[in-house]
Each structure stands twice: as structure tokens, then as C-alpha cells.
C-alpha positions in Angstrom: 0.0 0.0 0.0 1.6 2.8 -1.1 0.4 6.5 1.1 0.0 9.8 -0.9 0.0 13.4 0.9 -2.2 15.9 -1.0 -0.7 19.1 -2.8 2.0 18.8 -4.8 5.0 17.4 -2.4 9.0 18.2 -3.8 11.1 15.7 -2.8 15.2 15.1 -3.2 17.0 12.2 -2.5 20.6 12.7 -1.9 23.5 10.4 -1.6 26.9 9.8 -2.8 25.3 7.5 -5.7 25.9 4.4 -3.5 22.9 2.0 -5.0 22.5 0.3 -1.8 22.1 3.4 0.1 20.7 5.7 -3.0 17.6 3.1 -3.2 16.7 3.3 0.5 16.0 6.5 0.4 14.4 6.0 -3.6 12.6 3.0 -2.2 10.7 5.4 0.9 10.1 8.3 -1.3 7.9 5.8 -3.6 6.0 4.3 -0.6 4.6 8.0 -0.2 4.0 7.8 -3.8 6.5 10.3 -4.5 8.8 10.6 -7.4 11.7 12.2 -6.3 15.0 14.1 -8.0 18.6 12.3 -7.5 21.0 14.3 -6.1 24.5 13.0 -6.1 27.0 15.1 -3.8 30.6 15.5 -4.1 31.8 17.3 -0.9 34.6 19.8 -0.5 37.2 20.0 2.0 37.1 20.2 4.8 33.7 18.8 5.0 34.6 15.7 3.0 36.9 14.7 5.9 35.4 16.2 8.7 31.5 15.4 8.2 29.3 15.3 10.1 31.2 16.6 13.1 31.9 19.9 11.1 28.7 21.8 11.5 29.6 25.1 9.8 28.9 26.5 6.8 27.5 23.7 5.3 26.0 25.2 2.9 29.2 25.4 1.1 29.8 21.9 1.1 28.0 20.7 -1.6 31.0 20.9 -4.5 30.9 21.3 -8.1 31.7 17.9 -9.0 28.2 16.4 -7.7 24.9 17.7 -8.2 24.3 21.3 -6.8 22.0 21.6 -3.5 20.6 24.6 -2.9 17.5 26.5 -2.9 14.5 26.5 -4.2 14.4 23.7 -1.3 12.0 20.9 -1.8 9.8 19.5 1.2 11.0 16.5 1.9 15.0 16.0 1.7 16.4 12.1 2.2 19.2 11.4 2.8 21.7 8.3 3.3 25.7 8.4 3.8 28.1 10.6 5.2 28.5 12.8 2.4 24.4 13.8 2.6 24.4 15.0 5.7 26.0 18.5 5.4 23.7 19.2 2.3 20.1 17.5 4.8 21.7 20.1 7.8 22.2 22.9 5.2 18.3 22.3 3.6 17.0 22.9 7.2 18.9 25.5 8.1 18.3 27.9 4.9 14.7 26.9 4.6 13.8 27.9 8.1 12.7 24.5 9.0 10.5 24.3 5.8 12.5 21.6 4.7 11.6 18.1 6.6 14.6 16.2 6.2 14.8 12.6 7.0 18.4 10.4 7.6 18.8 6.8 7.1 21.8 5.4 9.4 23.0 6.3 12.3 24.5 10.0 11.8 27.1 9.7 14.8 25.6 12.9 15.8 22.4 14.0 17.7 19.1 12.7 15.8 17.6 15.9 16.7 18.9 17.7 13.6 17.0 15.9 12.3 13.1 15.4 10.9 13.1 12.3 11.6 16.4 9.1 11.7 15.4 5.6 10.8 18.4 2.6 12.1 18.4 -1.0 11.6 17.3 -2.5 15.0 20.6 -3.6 15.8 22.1 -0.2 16.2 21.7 1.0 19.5 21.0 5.0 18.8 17.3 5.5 19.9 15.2 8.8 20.4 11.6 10.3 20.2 12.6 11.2 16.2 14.2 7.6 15.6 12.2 4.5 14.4 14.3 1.3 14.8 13.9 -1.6 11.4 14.7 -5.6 11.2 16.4 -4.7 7.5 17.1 -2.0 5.2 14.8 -0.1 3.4 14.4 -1.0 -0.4 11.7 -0.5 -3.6 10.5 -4.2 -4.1 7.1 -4.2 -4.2 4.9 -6.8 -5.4 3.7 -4.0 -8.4 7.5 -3.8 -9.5 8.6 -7.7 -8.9 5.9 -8.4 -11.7 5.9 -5.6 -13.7 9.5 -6.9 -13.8 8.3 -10.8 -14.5 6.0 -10.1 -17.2 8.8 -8.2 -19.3 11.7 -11.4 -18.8 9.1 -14.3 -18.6 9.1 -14.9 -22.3 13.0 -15.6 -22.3 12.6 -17.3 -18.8 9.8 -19.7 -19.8 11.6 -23.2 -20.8 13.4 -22.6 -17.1 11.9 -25.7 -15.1 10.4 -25.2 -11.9 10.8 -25.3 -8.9 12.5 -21.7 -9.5 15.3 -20.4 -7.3 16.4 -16.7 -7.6 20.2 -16.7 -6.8 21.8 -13.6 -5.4 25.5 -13.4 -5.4 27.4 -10.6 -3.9 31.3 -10.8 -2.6 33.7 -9.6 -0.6 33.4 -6.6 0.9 34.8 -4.8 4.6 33.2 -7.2 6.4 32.8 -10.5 4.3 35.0 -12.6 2.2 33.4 -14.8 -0.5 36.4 -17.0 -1.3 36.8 -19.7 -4.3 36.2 -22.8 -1.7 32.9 -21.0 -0.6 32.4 -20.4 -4.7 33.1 -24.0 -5.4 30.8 -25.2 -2.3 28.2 -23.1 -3.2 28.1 -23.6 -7.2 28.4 -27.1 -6.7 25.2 -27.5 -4.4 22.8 -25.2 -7.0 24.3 -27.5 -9.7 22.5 -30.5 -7.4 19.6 -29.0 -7.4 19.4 -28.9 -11.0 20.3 -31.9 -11.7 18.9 -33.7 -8.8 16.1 -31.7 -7.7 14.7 -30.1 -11.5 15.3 -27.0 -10.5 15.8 -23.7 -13.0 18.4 -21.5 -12.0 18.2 -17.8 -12.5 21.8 -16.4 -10.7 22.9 -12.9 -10.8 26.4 -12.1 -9.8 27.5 -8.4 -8.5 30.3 -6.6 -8.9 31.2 -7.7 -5.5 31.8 -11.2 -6.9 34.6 -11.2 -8.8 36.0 -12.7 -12.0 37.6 -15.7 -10.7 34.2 -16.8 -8.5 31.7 -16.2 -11.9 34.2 -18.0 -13.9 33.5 -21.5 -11.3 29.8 -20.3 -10.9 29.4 -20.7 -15.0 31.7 -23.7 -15.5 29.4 -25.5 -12.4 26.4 -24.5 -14.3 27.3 -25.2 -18.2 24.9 -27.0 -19.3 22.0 -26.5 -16.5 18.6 -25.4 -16.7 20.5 -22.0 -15.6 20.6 -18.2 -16.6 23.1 -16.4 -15.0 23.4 -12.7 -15.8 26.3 -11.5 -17.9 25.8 -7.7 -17.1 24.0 -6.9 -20.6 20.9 -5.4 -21.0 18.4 -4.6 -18.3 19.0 -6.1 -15.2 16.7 -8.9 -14.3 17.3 -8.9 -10.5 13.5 -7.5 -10.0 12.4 -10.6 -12.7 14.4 -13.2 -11.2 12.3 -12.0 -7.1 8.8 -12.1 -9.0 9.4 -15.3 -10.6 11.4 -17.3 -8.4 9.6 -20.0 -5.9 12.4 -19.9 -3.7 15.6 -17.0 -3.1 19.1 -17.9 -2.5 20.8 -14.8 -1.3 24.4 -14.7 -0.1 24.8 -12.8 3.4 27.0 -9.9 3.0 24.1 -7.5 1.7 21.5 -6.7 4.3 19.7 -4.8 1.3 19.3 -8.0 -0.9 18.4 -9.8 2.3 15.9 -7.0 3.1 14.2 -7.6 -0.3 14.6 -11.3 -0.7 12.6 -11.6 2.5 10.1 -9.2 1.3 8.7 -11.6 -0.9 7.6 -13.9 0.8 9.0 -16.6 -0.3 11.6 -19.0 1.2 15.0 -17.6 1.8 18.6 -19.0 2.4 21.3 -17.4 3.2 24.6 -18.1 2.0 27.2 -17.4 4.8 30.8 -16.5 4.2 33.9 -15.5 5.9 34.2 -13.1 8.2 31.2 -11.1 9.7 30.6 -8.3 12.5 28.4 -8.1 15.3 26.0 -5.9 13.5 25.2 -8.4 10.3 25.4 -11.4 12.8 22.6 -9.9 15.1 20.6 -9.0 12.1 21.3 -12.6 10.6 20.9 -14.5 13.6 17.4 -12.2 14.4 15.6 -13.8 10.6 16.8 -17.5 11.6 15.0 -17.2 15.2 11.7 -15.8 13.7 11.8 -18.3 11.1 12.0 -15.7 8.2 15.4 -17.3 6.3 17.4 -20.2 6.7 20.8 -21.4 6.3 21.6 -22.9 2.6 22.6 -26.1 2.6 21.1 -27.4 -0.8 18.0 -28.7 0.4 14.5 -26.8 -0.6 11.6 -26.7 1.9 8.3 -24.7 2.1 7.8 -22.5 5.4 5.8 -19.2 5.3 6.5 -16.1 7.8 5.2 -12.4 8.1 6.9 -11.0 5.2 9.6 -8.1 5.9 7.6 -4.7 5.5 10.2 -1.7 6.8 9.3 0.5 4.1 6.1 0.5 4.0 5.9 1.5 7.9 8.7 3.7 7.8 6.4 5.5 5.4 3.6 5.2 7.1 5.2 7.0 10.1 6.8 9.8 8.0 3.4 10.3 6.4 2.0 11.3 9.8 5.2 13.1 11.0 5.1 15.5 7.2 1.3 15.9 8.0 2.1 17.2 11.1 5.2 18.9 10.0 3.3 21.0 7.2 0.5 22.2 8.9 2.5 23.8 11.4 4.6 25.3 8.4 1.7 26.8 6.9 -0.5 28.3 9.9 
């Protein structure tokens, strides 16, 4: 369910062009049935280095290389990243207030410059302006997953079922998705081809690397198996809406976020390494029976799907309401 305010609402998203924090914010804006305009920020020095602890003059910080921030401010301002929080402080402060700006992360600094700060659950800043989720905020919707079936299903249609989405994303500061986990990992998905009838529809990130696609596609040659070579639109939306099952490796709490908002069944690949943060939210979906460990077997459970977004917006709704009537007596 997607909420709507009346009047014509503005609405910027800014970010350092991240994806995974660029369509958090994307993915709220659209729950309030908003469209809103990209900003991609570049700061200068000293805020570059120094943000957010460097509170002055932030107006200035925006530079040249990245997408200029400055008025006519819009409404709503949202915000994800260090780099976006000089331009969310400096939207506030030269619109009077006008401006209801809204941070996803913890901002390592007060939440009450602010509009309103949304955390995963596992961080521990709280406050009267913070609302606390189990994952990250995203756009899957069941109106996008098959919009996004219907245009790949003719090219998908010889792929047997049971269906199994495959996520694959790599190492990164935390994880390390190494050719043994590759190997392990390819070699189970080609069982469940062979052994099980399942079609196979993988999609590697840039995360994964050249040596673990290259034992990915040699394990699946052959296979009732697609697996993304980069070309053309990206079926990551088509593979969700027609899958009947999600394999999703752990080192993305986004593409967790959104496997689990399916529906569906959901393993989780685990790899080396880990931090206390993604090992709370990890450990969190296997006690509420939400995902599972994958270990090459498929089974059928159901669980209250993952819906962050949707309240986040929900909240904010009320909270810009709120915010604009007082802005306008």
C-alpha cells in the first residue's frame, strides 16, 4: 500500500550514488507515492573529511563535482551516507525548517537535527525522532517484482520449476566470499538442477569477482540455468517475482531485506568473516523463522513477510502531516 500526501509534495534524495544506500531512500520516497530528483553530492574539503562533526557552513559543502543543493528547497529532503548530511543540515537551516529532512543510518551525531532518523534494530541509537527496522529499506514491491516478471518471462519460460532466484554478492569490509565458498556453493545449486529439476536464475554483482563467476558458469554449463552476464536490463526485479524460492548470499543486508520481502523461502549463504551488527541481524531472521541457512536442500515454510518500508512510510506520512500544517499556519 503505497500512502499519498495531497498538494503537490518536492522531494530530493541525496547520496553519494551508493545503490544500496541511493535506493533506500528511492525506495521510501515511492512508498509515499512520491517521485523524487537524485542528487548525487561530491563534498569539499574540509567537510569531506570532517563530516558530520563539522557543523559550519554547510551550505558550502556541496561541490561542483556532484549535483548542486541549494534552494529552491524541496519538502521532503532524504538522505543516506556521510556525504548527505552537510547538504540534509544545510536544507533545514536555509529553509527555516521548511524543509523536513529525514536520515537513514546512524548519523554519529544528535538525531535531533533531524526530521526524523530511521536505524536498523541492531544499532543502538534511539530517540523520540528515531524509528528502529529488522532490514534495510528498499523499492520491491509486489507492483514492481511483476511488472518486472512479465517483461523477462518470455526468455525465462523453458526454465523448469521449482525456481530459485540466486543472489550473489562478494567480498566486501566485512565478508569474504572465497573460491572454496564459490566452489561449495556452485556445486550444491548445480545439485539441485540436476537432482532436484530446478531452474536457475543467478545474478552475480560486482562484489563477486571474475575468478568466482568463472566457477559459478563452469558448475552450471549446461544447466537449466541463466546467470546474468551484465547486458541489457538487469533482471534482479524478474528473477524476485518469478522465483519460488531466493538464495541470497549474506553480506548484503539490502538484498536480504528484499529477498525476504517476498515472501518466499530464503537462504542465506554465509561466508567468511562477519561483524556483530550483520550477525545480530542474521541470527534475528533465523530465530523468527523468516530465512534459513543454505545447505542445498529446498523446503516450504511461510513467515510475516519483511515490511520496513512501507511503515517507515507510514510513520513519516503522519510526521510530514504534522510537520506541514505547522509550516503553513
Amino acid at each position: 500500500m503505497q500512502f499519498s500526501l495531497s498538494g503537490s509534495l518536492t522531494c530530493w534524495v541525496v547520496s553519494d550514488g551508493k545503490p544500496g544506500m541511493e535506493n533506500q531512500c528511492i525506495g521510501l520516497a515511492e512508498a509515499l507515492g512520491l517521485t523524487p530528483v537524485v542528487k548525487r553530492v561530491r563534498l569539499r574539503s574540509p567537510w569531506r573529511q570532517l563530516s558530520p562533526f563539522l557543523r559550519l557552513g554547510n551550505r558550502f559543502a556541496a561541490g561542483p563535482e556532484g549535483d548542486p543543493i541549494r534552494a529552491p528547497w524541496p519538502d521532503l529532503m532524504i538522505g543516506s551516507g556521510r556525504q548527505a548530511i552537510a547538504p540534509l543540515l544545510a536544507a533545514s537551516k536555509q529553509s527555516r525548517g521548511r524543509t523536513f529532512t529525514v536520515y537513514i543510518q546512524d548519523p554519529q551525531i544528535n538525531p535531533r537535527h533531524f526530521g526524523l532518523v530511521v536505524v536498523p534494530r541492531h544499532d543502538r541509537l534511539r530517540g523520540p525522532n528515531v524509528m528502529a527496522t529488522r532490514g534495510a529499506l528498499h523499492r520491491v514491491t509486489p507492483k514492481l517484482l511483476t511488472e518486472a516478471a512479465q517483461r523477462h518471462a518470455p526468455r525465462l519460460a523453458d526454465l523448469p520449476h521449482p525456481r530459485v532466484a540466486v543472489l550473489i554478492g562478494g567480498t566486501n569490509g566485512v565478508y569474504a566470499l572465497t573460491p572454496t565458498i564459490m566452489g561449495d556453493v556452485a556445486e550444491k545449486l548445480s545439485e539441485l538442477a540436476r537432482g532436484k529439476g530446478a531452474g536457475l536464475m543467478v545474478t552475480p554483482s560486482r562484489r563477486t569477482g571474475a575468478d568466482n563467476e568463472a566457477i559459478l558458469r563452469a558448475r552450471l554449463n549446461g544447466l537449466p540455468a541463466e546467470v546474468w552476464d551484465g547486458t541489457g536490463e538487469n533482471p534482479y526485479f524478474a528473477y524476485l517475482g518469478l522465483a519460488d524460492a531466493v538464495v541470497v548470499t549474506c553480506d548484503s543486508v539490502s538484498m536480504t531485506s528484499e529477498a525476504c520481502s517476498t515472501g518466499k523461502p530464503v537462504y542465506v549463504i554465509e561466508l567468511e568473516g562477519g561483524s556483530p551488527k550483520f550477525r545480530s541481524f542474521h541470527e534475528e531472521l533465523y530465530k523468527e523463522g523468516i530465512t534459513r541457512p543454505f545447505t542445498g536442500a529446498l523446503e516450504q515454510w511461510t513467515y510475516p513477510t519483511l515490511d520496513d518500508t512501507r511503515q517507515v512510510a507510514e510513520e513519516l506520512r503522519h510526521r510530514l502531516l504534522a510537520h506541514r500544517a505547522k509550516h503553513s499556519a
